[in-house]
MDTraj code that builds the backbone (N, CA, C; nanometers):
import mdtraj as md
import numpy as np

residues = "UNK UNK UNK UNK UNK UNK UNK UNK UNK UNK UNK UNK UNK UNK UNK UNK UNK UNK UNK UNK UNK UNK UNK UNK UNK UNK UNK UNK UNK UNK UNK UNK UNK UNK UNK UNK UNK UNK UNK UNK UNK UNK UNK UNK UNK UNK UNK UNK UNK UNK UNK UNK UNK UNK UNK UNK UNK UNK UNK UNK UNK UNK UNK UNK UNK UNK UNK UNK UNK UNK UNK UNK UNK UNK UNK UNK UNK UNK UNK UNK UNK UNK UNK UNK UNK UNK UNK UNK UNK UNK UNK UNK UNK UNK UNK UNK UNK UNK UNK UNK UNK UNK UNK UNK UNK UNK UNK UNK UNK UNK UNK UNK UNK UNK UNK UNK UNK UNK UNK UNK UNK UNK UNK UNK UNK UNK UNK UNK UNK UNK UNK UNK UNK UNK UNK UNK UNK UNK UNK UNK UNK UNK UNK UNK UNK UNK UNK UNK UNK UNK UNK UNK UNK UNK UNK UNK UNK UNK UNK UNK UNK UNK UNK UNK UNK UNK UNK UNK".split()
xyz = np.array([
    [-8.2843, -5.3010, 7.1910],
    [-8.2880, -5.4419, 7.1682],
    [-8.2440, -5.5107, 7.2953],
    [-8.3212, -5.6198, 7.3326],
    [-8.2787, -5.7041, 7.4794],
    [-8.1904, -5.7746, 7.4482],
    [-8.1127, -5.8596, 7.5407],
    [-8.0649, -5.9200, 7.5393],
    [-8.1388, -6.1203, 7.5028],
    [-8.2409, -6.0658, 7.5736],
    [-8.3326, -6.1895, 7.5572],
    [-8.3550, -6.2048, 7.3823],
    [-8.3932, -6.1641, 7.3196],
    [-8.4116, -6.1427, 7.1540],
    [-8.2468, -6.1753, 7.0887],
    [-8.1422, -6.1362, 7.1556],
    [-8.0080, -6.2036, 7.0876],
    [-8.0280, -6.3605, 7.1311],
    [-8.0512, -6.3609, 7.2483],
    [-7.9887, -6.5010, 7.2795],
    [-8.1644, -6.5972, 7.2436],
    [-8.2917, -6.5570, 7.2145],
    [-8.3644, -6.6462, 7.1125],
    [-8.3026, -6.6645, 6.9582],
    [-8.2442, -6.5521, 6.9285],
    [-8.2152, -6.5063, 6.7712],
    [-8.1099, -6.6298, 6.7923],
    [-8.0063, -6.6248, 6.8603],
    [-7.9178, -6.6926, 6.8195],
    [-7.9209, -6.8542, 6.8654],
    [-8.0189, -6.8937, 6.9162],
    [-8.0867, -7.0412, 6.9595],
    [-8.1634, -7.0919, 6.8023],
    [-8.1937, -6.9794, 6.7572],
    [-8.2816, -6.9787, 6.6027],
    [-8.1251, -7.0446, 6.5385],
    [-8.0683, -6.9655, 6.4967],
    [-7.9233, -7.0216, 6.4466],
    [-7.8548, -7.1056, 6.4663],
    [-7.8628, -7.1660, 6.5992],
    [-7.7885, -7.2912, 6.5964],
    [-7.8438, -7.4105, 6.5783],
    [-8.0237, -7.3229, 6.5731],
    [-8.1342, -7.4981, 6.6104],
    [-8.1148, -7.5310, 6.4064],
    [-8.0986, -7.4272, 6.3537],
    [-8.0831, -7.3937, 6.1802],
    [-7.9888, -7.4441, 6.1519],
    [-7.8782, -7.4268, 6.1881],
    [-7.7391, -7.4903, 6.1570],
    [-7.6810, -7.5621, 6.1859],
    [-7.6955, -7.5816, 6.3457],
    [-7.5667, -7.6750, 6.4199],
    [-7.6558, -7.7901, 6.4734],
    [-7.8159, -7.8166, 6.4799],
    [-7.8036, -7.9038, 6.5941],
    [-7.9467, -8.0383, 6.5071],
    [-7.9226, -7.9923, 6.3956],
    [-8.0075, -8.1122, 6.2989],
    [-7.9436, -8.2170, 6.2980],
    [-8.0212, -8.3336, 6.3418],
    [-7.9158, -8.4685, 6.3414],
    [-7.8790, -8.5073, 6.1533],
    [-7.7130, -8.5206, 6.1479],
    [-7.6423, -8.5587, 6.0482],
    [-7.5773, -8.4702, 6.0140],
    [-7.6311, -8.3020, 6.0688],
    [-7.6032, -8.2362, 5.9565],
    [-7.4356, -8.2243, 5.9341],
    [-7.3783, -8.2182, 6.0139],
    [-7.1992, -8.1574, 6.0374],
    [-7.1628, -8.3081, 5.9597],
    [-7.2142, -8.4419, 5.9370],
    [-7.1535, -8.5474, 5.8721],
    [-7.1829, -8.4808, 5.7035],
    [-7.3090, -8.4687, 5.6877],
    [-7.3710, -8.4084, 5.5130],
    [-7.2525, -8.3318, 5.4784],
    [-7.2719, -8.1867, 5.5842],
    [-7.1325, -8.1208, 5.5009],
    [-7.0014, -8.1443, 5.5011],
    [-6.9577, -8.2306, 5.5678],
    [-6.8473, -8.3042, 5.5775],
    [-6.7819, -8.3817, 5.4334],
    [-6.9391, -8.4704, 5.3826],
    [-6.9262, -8.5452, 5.3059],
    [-6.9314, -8.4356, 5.1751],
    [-7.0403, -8.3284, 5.1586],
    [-7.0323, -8.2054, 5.0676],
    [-6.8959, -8.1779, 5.0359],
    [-6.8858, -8.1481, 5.1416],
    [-6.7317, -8.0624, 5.0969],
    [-6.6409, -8.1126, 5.0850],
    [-6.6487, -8.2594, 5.1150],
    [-6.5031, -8.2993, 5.1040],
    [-6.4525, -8.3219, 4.9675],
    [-6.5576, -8.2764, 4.8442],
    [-6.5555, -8.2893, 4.6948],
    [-6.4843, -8.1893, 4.6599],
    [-6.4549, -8.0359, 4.7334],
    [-6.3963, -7.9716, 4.6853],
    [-6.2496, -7.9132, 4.8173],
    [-6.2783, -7.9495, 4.8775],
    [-6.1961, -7.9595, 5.0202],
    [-6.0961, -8.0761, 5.0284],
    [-5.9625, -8.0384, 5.0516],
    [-5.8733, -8.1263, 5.0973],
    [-5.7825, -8.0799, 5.1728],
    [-5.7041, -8.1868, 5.2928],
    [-5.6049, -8.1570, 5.3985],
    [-5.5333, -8.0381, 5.3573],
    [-5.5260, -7.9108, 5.4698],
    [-5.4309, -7.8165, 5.4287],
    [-5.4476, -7.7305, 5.3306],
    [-5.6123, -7.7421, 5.2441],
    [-5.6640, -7.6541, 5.1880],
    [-5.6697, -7.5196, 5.2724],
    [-5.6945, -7.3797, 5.2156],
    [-5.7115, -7.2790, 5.2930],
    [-5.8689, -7.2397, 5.2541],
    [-5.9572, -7.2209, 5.3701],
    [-6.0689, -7.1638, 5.3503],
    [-6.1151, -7.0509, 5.4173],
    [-6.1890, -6.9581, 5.3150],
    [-6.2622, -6.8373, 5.3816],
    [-6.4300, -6.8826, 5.3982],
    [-6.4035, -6.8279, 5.4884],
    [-6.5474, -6.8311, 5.5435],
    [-6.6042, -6.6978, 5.5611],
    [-6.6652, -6.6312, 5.4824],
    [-6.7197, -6.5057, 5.4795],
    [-6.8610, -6.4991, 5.4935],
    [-6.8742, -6.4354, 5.6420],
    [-7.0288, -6.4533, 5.6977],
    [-7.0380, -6.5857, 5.7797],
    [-6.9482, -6.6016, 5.8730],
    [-6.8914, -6.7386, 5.9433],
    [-7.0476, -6.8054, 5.9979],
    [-7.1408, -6.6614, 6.0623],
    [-7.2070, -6.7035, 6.1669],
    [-7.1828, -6.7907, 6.3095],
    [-7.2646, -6.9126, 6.2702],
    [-7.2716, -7.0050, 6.3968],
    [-7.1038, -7.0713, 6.4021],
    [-7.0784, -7.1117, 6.2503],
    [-6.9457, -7.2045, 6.2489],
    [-6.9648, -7.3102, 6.1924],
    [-7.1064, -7.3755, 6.1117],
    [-7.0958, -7.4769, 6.1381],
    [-7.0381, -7.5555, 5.9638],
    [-6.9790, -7.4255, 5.8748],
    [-6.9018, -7.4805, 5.7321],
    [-6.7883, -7.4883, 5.8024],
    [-6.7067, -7.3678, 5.9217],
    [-6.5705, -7.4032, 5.9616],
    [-6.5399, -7.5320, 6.0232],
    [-6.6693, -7.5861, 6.1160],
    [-6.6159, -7.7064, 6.1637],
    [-6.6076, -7.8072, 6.1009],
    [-6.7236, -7.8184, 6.0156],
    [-6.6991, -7.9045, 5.8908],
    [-6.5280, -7.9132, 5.8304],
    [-6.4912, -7.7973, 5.7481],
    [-6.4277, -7.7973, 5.6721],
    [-6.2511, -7.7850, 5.7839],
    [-6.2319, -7.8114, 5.9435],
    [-6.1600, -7.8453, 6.0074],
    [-6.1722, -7.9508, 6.0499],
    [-6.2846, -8.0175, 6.0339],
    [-6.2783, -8.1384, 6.0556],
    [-6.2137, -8.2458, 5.8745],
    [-6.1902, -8.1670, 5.8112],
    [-6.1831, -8.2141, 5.6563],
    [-5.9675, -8.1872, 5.6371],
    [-5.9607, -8.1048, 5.7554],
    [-5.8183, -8.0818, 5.8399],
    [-5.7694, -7.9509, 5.7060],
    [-5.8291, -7.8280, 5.6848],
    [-5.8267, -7.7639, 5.6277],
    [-5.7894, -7.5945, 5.7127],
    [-5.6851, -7.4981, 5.6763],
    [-5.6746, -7.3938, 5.6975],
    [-5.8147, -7.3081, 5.6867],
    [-5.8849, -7.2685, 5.8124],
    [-5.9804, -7.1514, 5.7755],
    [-5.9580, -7.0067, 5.8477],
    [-5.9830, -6.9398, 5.7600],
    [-6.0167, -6.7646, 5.7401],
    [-6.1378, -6.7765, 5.7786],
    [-6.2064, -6.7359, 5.9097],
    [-6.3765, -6.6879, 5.8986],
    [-6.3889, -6.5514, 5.9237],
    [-6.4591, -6.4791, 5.8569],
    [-6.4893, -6.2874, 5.8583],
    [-6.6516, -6.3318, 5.9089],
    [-6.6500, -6.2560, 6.0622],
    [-6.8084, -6.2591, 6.1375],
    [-6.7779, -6.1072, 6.1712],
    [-6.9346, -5.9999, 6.1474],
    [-6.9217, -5.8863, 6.1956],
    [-7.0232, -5.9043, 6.2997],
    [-7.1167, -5.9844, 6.3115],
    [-7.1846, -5.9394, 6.4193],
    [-7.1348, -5.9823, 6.5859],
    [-7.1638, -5.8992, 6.6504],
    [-7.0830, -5.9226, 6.8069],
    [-7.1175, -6.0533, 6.8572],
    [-7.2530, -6.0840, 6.8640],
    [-7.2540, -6.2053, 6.9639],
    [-7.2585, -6.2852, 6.9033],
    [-7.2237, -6.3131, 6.8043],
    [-7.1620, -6.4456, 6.6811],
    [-7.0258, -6.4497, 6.6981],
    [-6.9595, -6.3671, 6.6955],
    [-6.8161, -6.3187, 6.7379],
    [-6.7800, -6.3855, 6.8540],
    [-6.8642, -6.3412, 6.9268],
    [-6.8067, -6.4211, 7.1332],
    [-6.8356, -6.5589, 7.1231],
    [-6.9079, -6.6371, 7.0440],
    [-6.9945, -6.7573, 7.0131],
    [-6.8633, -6.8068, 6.9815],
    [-6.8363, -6.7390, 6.8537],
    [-6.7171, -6.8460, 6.7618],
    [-6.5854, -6.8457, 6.8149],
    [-6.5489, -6.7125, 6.9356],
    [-6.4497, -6.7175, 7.0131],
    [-6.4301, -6.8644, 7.0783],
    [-6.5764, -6.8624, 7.1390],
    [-6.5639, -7.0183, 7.2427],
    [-6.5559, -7.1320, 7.1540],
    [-6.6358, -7.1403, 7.0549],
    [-6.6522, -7.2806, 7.0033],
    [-6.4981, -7.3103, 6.9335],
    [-6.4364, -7.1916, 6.8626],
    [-6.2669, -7.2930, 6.7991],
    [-6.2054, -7.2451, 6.8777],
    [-6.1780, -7.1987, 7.0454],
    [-6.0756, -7.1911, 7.1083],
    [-5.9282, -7.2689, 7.0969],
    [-5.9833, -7.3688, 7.0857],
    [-5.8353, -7.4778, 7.0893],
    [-5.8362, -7.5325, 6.9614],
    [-5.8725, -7.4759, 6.8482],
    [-5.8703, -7.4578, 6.6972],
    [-5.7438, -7.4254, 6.6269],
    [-5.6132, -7.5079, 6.6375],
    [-5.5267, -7.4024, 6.5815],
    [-5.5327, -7.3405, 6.4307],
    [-5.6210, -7.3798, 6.3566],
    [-5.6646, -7.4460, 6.2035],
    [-5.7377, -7.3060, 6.1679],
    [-5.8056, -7.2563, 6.3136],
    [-5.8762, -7.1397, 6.3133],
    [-5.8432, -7.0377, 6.3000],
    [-5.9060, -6.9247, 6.2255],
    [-5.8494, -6.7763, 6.2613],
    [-5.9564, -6.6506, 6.2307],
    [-6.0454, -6.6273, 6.3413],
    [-6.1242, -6.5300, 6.3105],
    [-6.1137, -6.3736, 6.2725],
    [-6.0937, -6.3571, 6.2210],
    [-6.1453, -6.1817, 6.1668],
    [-6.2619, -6.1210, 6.1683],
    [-6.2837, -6.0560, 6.2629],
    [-6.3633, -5.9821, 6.3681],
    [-6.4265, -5.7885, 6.2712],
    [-6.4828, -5.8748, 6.1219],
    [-6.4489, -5.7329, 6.0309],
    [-6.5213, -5.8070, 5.9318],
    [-6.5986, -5.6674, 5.8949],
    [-6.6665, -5.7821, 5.7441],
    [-6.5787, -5.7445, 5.6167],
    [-6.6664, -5.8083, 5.4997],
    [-6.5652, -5.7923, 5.3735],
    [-6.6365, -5.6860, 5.3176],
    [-6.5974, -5.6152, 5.2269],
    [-6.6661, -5.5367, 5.1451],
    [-6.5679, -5.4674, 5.0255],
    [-6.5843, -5.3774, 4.9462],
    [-6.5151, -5.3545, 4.8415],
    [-6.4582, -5.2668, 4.8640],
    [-6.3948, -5.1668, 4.9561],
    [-6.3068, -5.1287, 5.0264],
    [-6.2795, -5.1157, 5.1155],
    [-6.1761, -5.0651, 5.1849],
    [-6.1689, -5.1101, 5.3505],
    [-6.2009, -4.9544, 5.3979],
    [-6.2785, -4.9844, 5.4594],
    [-6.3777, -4.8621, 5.6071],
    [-6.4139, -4.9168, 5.6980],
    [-6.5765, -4.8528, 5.7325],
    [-6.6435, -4.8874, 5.7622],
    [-6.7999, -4.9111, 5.7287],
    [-6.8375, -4.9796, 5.7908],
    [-7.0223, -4.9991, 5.7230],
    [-7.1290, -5.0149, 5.8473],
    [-7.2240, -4.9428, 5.8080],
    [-7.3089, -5.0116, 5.9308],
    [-7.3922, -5.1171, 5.9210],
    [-7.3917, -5.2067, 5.9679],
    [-7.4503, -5.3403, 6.0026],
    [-7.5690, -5.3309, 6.0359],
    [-7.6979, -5.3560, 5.9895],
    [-7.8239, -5.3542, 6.0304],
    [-7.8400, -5.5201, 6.0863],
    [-7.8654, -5.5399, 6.2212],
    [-7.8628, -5.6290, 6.3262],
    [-8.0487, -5.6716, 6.3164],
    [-8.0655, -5.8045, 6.2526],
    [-8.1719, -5.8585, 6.3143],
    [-8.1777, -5.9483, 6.4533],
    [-8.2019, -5.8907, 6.5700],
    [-8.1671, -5.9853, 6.6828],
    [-8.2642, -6.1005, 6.6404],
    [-8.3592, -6.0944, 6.6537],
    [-8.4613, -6.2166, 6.6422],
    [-8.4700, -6.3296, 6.5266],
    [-8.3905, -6.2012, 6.3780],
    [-8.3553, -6.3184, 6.3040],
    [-8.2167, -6.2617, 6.2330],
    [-8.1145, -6.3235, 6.3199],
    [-7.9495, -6.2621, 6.2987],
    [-7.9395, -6.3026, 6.1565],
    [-7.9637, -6.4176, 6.1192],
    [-7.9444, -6.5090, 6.0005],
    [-7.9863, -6.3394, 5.8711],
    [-8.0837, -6.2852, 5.9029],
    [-8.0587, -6.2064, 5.7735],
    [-8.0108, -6.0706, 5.7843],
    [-7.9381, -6.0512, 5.9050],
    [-7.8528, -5.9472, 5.9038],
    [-7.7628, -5.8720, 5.7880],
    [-7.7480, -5.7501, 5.7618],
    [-7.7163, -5.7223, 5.6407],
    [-7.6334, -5.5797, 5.6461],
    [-7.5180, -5.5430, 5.5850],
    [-7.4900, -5.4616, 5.5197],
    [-7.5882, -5.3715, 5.4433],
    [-7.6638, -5.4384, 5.3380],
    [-7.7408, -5.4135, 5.2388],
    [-7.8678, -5.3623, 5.2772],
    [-7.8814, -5.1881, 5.2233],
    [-8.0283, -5.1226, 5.2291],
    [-8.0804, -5.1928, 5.1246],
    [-8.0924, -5.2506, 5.0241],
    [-8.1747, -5.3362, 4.9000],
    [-8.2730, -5.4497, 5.0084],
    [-8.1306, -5.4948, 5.0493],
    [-8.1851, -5.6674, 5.1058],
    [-8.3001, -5.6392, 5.2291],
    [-8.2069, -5.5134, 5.3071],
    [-8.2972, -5.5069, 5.4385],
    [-8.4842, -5.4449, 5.4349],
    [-8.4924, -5.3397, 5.3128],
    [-8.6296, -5.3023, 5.2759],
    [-8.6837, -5.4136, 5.1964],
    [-8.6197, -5.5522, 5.1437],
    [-8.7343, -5.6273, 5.0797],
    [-8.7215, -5.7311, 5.1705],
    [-8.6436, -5.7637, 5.3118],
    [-8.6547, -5.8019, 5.4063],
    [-8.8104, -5.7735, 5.4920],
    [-8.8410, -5.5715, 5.4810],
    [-8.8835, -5.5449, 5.5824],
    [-9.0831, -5.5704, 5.5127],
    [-9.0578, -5.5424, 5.4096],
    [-9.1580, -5.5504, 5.3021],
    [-9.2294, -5.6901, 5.3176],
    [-9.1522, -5.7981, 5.3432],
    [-9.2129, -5.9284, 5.3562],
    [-9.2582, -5.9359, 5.5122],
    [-9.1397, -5.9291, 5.5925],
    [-9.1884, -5.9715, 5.7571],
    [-9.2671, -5.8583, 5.7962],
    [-9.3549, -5.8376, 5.8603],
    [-9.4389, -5.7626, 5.9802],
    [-9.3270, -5.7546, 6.1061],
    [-9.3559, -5.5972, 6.1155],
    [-9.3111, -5.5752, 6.2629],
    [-9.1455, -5.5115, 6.2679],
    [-9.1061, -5.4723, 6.3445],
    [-8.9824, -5.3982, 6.3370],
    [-8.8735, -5.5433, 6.3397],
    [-8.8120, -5.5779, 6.2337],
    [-8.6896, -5.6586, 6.1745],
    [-8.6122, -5.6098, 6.2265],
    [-8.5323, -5.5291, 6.2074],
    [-8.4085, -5.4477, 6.2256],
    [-8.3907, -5.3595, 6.3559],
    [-8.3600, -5.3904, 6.4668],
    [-8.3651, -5.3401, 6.5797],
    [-8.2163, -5.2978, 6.6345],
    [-8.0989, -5.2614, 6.5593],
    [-7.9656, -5.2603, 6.6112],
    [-7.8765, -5.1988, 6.4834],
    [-7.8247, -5.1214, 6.4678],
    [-7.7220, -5.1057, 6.3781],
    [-7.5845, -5.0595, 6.4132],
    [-7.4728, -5.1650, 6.4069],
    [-7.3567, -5.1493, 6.4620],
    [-7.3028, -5.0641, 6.3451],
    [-7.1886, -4.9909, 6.3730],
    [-7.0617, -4.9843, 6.2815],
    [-6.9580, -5.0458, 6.2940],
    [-6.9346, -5.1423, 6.1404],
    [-6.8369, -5.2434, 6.1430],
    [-6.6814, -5.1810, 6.0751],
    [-6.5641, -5.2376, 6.1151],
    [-6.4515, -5.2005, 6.0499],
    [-6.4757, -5.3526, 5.8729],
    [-6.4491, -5.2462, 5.8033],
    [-6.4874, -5.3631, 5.6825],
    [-6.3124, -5.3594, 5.6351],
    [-6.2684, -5.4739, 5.5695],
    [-6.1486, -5.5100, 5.4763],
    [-6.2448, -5.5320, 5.3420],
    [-6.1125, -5.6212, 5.2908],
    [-6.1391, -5.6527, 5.1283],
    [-6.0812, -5.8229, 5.1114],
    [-6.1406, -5.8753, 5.0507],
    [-6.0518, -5.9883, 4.9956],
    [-5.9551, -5.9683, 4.9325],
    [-5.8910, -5.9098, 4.8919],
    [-5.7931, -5.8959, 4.8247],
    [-5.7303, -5.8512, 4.9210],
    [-5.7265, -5.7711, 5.0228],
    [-5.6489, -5.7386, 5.1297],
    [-5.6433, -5.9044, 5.2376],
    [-5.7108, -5.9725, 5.2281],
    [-5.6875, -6.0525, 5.3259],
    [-5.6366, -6.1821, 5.2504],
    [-5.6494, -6.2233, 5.1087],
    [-5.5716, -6.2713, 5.0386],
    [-5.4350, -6.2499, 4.9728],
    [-5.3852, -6.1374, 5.0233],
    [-5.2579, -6.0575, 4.9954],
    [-5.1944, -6.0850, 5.1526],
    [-5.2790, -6.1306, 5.2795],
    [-5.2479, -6.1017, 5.4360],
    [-5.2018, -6.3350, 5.4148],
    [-5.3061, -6.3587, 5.3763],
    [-5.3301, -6.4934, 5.4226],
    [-5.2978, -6.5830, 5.3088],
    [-5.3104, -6.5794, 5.1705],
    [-5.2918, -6.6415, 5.0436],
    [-5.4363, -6.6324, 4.9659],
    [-5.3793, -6.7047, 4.8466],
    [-5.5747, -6.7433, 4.7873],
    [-5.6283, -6.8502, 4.8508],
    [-5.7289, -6.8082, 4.8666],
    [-5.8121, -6.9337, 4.9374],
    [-5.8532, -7.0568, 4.7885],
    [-5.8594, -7.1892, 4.8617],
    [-5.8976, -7.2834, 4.7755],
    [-6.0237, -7.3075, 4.7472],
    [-6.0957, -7.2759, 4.8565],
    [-6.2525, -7.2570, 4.9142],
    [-6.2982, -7.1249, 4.9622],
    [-6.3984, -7.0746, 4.8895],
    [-6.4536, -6.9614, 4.9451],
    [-6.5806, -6.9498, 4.9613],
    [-6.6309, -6.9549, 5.0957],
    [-6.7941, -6.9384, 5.0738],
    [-6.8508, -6.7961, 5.0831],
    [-6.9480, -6.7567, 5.0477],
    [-6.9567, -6.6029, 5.1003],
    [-7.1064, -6.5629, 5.1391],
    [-7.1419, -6.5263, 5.2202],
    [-7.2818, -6.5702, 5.2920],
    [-7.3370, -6.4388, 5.3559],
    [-7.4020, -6.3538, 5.2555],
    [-7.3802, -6.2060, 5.3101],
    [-7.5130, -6.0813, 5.2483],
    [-7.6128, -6.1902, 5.2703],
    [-7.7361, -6.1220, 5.2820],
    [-7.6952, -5.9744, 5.1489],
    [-7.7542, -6.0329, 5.0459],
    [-7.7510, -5.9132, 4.9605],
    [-7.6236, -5.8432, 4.9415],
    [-7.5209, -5.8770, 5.0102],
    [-7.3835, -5.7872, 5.0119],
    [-7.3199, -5.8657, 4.8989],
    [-7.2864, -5.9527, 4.8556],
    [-7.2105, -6.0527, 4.7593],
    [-7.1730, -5.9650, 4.6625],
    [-7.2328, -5.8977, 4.5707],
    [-7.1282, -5.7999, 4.4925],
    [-7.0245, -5.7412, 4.5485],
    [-7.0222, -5.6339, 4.6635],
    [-6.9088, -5.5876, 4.7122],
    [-6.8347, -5.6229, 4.7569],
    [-6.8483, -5.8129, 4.8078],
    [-6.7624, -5.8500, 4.8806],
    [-6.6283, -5.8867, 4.7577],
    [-6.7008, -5.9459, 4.6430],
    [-6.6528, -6.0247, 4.5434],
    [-6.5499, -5.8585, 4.4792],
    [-6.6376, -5.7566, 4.4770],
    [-6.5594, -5.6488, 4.4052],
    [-6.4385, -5.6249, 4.4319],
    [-6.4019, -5.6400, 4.5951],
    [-6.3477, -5.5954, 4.6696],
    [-6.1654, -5.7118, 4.6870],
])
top = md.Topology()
chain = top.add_chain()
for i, resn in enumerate(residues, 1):
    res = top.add_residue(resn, chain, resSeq=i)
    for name in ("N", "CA", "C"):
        top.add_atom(name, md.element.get_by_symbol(name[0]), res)
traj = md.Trajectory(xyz[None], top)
C-alpha cells in the first residue's frame, strides 16, 4: 500500500467529515441535546475528530479509541493543545488482546476489525478494498470505564465490530 492511497484515503475523510460548510456548528447544535459542560465522552472509532471537536467545543471530557496509524498522527496534531483530550491509541473489543485491523487505505472510513463486514464490503466494491492489515493492542470498555469513569456520551463507530465493543 502507498503512501499516496493513505493520504487520498484520508483527504476522502476529512472532505466527509470535517470540511462541509456548517457541519462542526450541526453537531454542535446535535449534541448539545445530550452533551453538557464537563460531561465525559467516548469516542470509539474517533477517526478524523470531528464528534471530539464538536463535543470540546460543548466543553466536555473526551476519551477517543483510534486504531488506525495515520488517523492516530492526524488526531495527535489536531487536539495537541486539547487539555479536554485524551487519545487511546487501541481499539475496543470484548477482551483485551489483540486484533488485526483490516486497513482500507483508499477508503479508511470502512476499515474494520470485522471478517462479516469486510467480505460484504468486498462483495459490493470491485477491486482489492483491503490492502493493509495491522495488529492492534485491543482493551474493553469496561476496562477503560473502570480507568476513566462512565461515560455520559458514548458513540461507537466500528464498521461491523459494535457487538464486541458493547460486550466488552
Amino acid at each position: 500500500m502507498s503512501l499516496i492511497k493513505k493520504k487520498i484515503g484520508f483527504l476522502k475523510s476529512k472532505l466527509i467529515y470535517d470540511l462541509k460548510p456548517f457541519a462542526n456548528t450541526m453537531l454542535i447544535k446535535f449534541y448539545a441535546q445530550f452533551i453538557k459542560r464537563g460531561d465525559l465522552c467516548f469516542d470509539v472509532g474517533c477517526h478524523t475528530g470531528n464528534r471530539a471537536k464538536a463535543w470540546l467545543s460543548l466543553n466536555a471530557e473526551v476519551v477517543a479509541f483510534e486504531p488506525q496509524p495515520y488517523f492516530i498522527d492526524h488526531l495527535k496534531k489536531r487536539f495537541k493543545s486539547q487539555s479536554k483530550f485524551k487519545l487511546i491509541e487501541m481499539g475496543i473489543g470484548s477482551e483485551v488482546g489483540e486484533l488485526s485491523l483490516m486497513i482500507s487505505s483508499l477508503y479508511p472510513t470502512i476499515s474494520t476489525f470485522s471478517n462479516k463486514w469486510k467480505e460484504m464490503v468486498v462483495s459490493k466494491i470491485p477491486g482489492k478494498v483491503y490492502d493493509e492489515n495491522v495488529l492492534v493492542n485491543i482493551t474493553t470498555l469496561d476496562e477503560m470505564i473502570s480507568k476513566y469513569g462512565v461515560p455520559s456520551f458514548c458513540k461507537i463507530d466500528v464498521e461491523g465490530h459494535e457487538l464486541q465493543v458493547l460486550l466488552g
